[in-house]
C-alpha positions as CSV (number, residue, x, y, z in Angstrom):
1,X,-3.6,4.9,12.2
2,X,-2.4,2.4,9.5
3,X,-0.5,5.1,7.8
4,X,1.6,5.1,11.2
5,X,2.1,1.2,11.9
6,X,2.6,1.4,7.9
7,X,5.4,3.9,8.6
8,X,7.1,2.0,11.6
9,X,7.2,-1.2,9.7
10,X,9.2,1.0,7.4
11,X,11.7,2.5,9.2
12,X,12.3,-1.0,10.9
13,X,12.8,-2.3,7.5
14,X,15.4,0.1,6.6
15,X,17.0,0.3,9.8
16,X,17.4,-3.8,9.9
17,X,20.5,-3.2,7.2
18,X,22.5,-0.8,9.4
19,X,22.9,2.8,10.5
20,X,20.2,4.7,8.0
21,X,21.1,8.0,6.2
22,X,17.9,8.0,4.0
23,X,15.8,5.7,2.2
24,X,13.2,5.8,-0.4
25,X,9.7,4.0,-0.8
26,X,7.6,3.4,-3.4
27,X,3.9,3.5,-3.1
28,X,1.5,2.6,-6.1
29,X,-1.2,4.3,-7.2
30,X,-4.0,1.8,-6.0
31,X,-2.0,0.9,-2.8
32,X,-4.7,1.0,0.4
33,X,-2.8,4.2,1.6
34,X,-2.0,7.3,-0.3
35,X,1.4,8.4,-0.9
36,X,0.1,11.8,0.2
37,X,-1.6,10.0,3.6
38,X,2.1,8.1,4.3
39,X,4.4,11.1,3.8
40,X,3.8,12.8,7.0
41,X,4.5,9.8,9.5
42,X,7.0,8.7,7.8
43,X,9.0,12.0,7.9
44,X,7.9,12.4,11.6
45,X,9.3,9.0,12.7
46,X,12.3,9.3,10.5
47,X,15.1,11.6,11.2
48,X,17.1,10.9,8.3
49,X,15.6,12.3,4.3
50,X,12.5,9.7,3.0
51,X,11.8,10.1,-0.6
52,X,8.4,9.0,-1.6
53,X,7.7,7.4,-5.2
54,X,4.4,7.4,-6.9
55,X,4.4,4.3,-9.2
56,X,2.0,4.5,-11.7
57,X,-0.8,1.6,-12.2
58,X,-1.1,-1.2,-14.3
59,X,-3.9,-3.1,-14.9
60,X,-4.9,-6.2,-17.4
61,X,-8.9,-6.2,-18.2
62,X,-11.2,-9.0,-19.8
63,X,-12.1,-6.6,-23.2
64,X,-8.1,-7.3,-23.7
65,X,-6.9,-3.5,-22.5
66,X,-3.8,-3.4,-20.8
67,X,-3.0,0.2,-19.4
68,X,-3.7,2.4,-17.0
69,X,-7.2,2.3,-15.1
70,X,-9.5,5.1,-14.8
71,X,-9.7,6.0,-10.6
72,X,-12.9,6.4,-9.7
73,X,-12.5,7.0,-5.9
74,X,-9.5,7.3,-3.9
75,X,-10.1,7.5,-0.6
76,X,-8.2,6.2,2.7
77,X,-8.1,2.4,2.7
78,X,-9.9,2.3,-0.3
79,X,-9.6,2.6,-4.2
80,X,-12.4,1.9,-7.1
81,X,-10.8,1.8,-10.2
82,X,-12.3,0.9,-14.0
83,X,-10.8,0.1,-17.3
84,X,-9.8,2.9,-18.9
85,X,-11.7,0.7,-22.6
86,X,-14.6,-0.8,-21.2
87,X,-15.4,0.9,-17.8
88,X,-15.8,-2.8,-16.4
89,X,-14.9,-2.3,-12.7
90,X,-11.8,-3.6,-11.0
91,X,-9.5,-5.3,-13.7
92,X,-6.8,-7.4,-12.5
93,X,-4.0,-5.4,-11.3
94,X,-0.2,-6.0,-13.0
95,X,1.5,-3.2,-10.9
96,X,1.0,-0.2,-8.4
97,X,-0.9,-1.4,-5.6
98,X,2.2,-2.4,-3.5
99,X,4.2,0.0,-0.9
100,X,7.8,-1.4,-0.7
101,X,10.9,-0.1,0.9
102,X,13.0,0.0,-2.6
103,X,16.3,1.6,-1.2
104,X,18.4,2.3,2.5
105,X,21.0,4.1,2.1
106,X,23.7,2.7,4.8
């Protein structure tokens, strides 16, 4: 269900800067839905090519790391993630928990 109104808000994105040919989206590694879980509505409410991004995470713990976390779980709606150092739980987050819109192609 979100991955659909997830997908919608998409399109409507894209479409908002004129007639769309294709567009691609970026979806981090610790955003609440999947890349794999957003592909499939978005290709069935688009008719025009979507090309999904994976960005890699990066996250910022207290022990000083800055990297990559470990993923624990990945599951729908939900991500527990470590330091990849320490193993403390849920370090701040720098990058890849966003899903953006980065490009319509008009």
């Amino acid at each position: 269900m979100h991955e659909t109104l997830m997908a919608r808000d998409l399109k409507e994105a894209a479409e908002r800067h004129g007639k769309v040919k294709g567009m691609t989206v970026e979806v981090g590694e610790l955003a609440h839905i999947p890349a794999r879980d957003l592909e499939g509505p978005l290709k069935e409410l688009c008719p025009w090519p979507v090309q999904l991004k994976e960005v890699p995470a990066l996250v910022k713990c207290r022990c000083g790391h800055e990297g990559r976390p470990k993923i624990l779980e990945k599951g729908h709606d939900s991500t527990v993630w470590a330091c990849a150092k320490c193993q403390r739980l849920m370090p701040k987050v720098l990058k890849g928990d966003k899903i953006m819109l980065t490009e319509a192609e008009i």
